[in-house]
N, C-alpha and C positions, 0 to 999 in steps of 0.2 A: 212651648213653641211660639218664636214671636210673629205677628202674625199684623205686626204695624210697620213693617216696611216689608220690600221686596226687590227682586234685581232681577238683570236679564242673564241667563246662565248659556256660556256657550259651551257646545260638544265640539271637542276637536279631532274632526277625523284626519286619517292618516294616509286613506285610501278611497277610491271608488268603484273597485271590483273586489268580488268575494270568489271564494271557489266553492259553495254553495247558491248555485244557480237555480233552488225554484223556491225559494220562497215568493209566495205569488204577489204581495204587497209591493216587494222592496225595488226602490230604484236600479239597487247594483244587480240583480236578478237579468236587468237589463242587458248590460256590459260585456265586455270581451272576456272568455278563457283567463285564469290567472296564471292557467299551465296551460301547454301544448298538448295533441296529442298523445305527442310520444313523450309525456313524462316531464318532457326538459322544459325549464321554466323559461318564460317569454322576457325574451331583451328588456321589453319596456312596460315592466309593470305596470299597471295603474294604480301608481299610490305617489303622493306627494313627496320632495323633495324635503328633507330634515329641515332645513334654513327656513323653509316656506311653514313647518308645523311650531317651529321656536319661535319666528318674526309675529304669529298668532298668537302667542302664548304670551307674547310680549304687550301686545294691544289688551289682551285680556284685564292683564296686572294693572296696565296703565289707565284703562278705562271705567275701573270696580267691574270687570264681567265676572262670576263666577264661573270657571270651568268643571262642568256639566259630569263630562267624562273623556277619557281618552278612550276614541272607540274607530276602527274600522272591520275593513272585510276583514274575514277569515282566511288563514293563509296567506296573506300580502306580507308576510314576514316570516320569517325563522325565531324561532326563538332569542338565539342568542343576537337575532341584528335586529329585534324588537327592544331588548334589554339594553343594548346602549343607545337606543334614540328614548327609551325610558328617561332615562339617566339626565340625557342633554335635558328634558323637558323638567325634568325633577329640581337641577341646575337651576333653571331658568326663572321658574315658578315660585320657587324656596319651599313649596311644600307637598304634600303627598297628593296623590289624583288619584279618583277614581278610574276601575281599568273597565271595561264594558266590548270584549276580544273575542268572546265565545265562553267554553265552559273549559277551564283550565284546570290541567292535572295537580299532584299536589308539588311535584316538582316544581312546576311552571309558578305556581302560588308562592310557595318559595323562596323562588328564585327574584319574584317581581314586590315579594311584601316592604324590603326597606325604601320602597317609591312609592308604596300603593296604599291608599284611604282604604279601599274596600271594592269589590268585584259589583258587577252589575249583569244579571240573568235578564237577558233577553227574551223575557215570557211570552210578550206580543197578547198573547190570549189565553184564558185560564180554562177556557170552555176546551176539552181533551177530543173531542169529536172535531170541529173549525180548527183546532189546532196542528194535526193531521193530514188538514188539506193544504192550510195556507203556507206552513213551513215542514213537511214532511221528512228535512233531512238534518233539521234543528229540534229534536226532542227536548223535552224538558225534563227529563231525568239527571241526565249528566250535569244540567244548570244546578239542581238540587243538591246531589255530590257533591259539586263544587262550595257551595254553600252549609256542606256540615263541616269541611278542613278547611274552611275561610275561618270559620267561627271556630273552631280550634285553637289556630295560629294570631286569634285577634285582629280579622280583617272586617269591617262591617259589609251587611251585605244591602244591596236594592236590587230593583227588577223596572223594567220596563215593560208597559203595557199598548198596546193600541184598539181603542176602543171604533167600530164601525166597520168589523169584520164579520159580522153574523151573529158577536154574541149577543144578550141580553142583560139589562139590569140584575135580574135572577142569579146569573152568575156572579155575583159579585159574593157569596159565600164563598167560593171557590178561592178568589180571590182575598180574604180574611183569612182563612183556614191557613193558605201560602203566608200569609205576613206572619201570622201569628206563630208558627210552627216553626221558621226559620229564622226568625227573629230581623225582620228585614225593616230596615230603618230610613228606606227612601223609595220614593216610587214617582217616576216618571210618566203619567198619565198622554200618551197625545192620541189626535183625532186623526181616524186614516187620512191620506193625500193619494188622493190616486195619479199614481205616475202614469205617462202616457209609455208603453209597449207592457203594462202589467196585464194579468184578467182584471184589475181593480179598475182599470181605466177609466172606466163610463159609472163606475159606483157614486152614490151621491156620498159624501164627506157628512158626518156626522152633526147633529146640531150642537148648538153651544148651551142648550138644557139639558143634551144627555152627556155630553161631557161632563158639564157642573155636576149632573147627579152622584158619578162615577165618584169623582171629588168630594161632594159632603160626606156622601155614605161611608167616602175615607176616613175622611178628618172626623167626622161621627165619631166611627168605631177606634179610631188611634187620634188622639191627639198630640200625640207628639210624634209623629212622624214626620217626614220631609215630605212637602209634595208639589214637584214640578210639570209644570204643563205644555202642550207642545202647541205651536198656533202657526199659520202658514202667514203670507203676504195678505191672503185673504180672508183673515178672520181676528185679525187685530179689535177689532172692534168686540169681539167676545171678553178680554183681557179684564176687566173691570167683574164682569159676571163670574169668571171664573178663580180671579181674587178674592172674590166675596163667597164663594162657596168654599174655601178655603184653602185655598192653594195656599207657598211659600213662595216658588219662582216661575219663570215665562223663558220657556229657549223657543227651537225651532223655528226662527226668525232666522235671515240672510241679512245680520245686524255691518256686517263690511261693506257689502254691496248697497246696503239703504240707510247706510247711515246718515244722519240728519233729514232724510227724508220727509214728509207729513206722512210716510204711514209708522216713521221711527216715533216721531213728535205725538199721534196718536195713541202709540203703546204707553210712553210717560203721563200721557193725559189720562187714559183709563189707571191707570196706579192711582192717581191722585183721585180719580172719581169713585175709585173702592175705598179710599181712606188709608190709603198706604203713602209710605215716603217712597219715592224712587234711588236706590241707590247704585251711584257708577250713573252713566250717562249714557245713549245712543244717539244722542244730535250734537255734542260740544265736544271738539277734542281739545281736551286740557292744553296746556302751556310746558312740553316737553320737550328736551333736549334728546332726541330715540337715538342719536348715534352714540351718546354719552350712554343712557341704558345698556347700548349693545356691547362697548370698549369694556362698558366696566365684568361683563362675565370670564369666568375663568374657561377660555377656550380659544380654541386657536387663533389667531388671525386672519389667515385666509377662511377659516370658514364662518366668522365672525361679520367679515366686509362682505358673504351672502348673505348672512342674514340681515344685512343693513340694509342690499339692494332688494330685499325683499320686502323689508317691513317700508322701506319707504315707496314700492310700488306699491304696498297697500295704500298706504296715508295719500298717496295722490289723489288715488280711487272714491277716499271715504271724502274727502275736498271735494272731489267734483260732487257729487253725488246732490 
């Protein structure tokens, strides 16, 4: 695992409501109904406009970001109008994504493997007691399932964790036992963020020595595993400590919104202070021609000139910024 450079990896969500409404952590928890009462789904989703998730996909490519995973709520889609905005992103990208959706049937596996790297189990926590409370309608069984016919059909598998929910270092057996057994070859470690309308609200956010710890004890026990870290606006300054414990990459960043910012400029500084190269950039937008990027994809026109008025209300944005 190389372990002398590093990047910023973004998730690209698709959505901001879930129709699993208690997970007590999460932002979307927050959010409006994905359906109505009576069954019939709501006029106006909350989930993103296609053109808005491609014109991202595009900055991605163009910036060195790696993408993270394709991940939102649950139920923001149907299956089969999941699999053609797959497709477009697949298009776009030139190569497979990981999917991080929930716990997919083997249909659905399927159905989505000539796009997909590998599924992502949304563990949050290995501790089965906190686990129970925090997401009680997200078991981690069917995640597990999902990960013996991933591994099957030659999908790889990771998990997501979030460390400053009640568990303790202690569990981190818990957490071996899962990697080892499933053969899971990426793990996204981040630090709670307490959203404001959670019960997390007033939780204090974990330090950046029990994060690292989480991390070594990783890389310790698997050296060649992938291991990404999640850090907010306000904890950039950890990014060096937690390189050095042996991370691989840094998401969890609003890298559109603060691009070129000094707390962008800070995260390339911490790389360089861990003894990493930073690859791709989050303060310099290259020397790109983005409407020539967007003409030359095989897709329609009109929905080609949205995603142009899309990706260049981004590019305005990361300018000011």
């Amino acid at each position: 695992m190389n372990l002398k450079t590093t990047c910023f990896e973004r998730a690209i969500f698709f959505s901001w409501g879930c129709k699993i409404k208690d997970c007590a952590y999460c932002y979307m928890s927050t959010q409006p109904e994905l359906r109505k009462k009576d069954g019939k789904q709501n006029k106006q989703l909350p989930r993103r406009s296609t053109e808005s998730i491609l014109a991202e996909a595009i900055l991605c490519k163009k910036l060195g970001w790696q993408i993270g995973f394709f991940s939102g709520g649950i139920g923001a889609y149907k299956t089969e109008e999941f699999l053609e905005v797959l497709k477009d992103l697949f298009a776009v990208i030139g190569e497979k994504i990981w999917l991080n959706i929930g716990a997919l049937s083997q249909e659905e596996l399927q159905l989505f493997k000539p796009y997909a790297k590998g599924v992502v189990a949304s563990i949050e926590t290995v501790n089965p007691e906190i686990h129970d409370k925090v997401c009680p309608s997200k078991p981690i069984a069917p995640y597990l399932e999902m990960f013996e016919y991933a591994k099957e059909i030659g999908l790889k598998r990771a998990i997501t964790i979030i460390i400053g929910l009640g568990e303790t270092i202690d569990d981190f057996d818990k957490l071996k036992e899962m990697i080892e057994t499933y053969g899971v070859e990426k793990i996204h470690i981040y630090g709670l963020n307490p959203h404001k309308g959670t019960s997390f609200e007033n939780t204090e956010p974990p330090s950046s020595e029990y994060q690292a710890e989480w991390i070594k004890k990783t890389r310790d026990a698997f050296p060649d595993i992938d291991i990404q870290f999640g850090i907010w606006i306000d904890r950039v300054g950890r990014v060096s400590e937690l390189l050095k414990a042996g991370a691989n990459s840094i998401s969890k960043f609003p890298a559109i919104r603060l691009f070129g910012s000094e707390k962008a400029k800070e995260i390339e500084k911490q790389a360089r202070l861990a003894g990493r190269k930073f690859q791709g950039t989050l303060t310099m937008l290259p020397d790109v021609n983005w409407n020539a990027e967007v003409d030359s994809l095989k897709l329609d026109a009109d929905f080609k000139e949205r995603i142009k008025q899309k990706l260049n209300s981004y590019l305005r944005k990361m300018k000011k910024a």
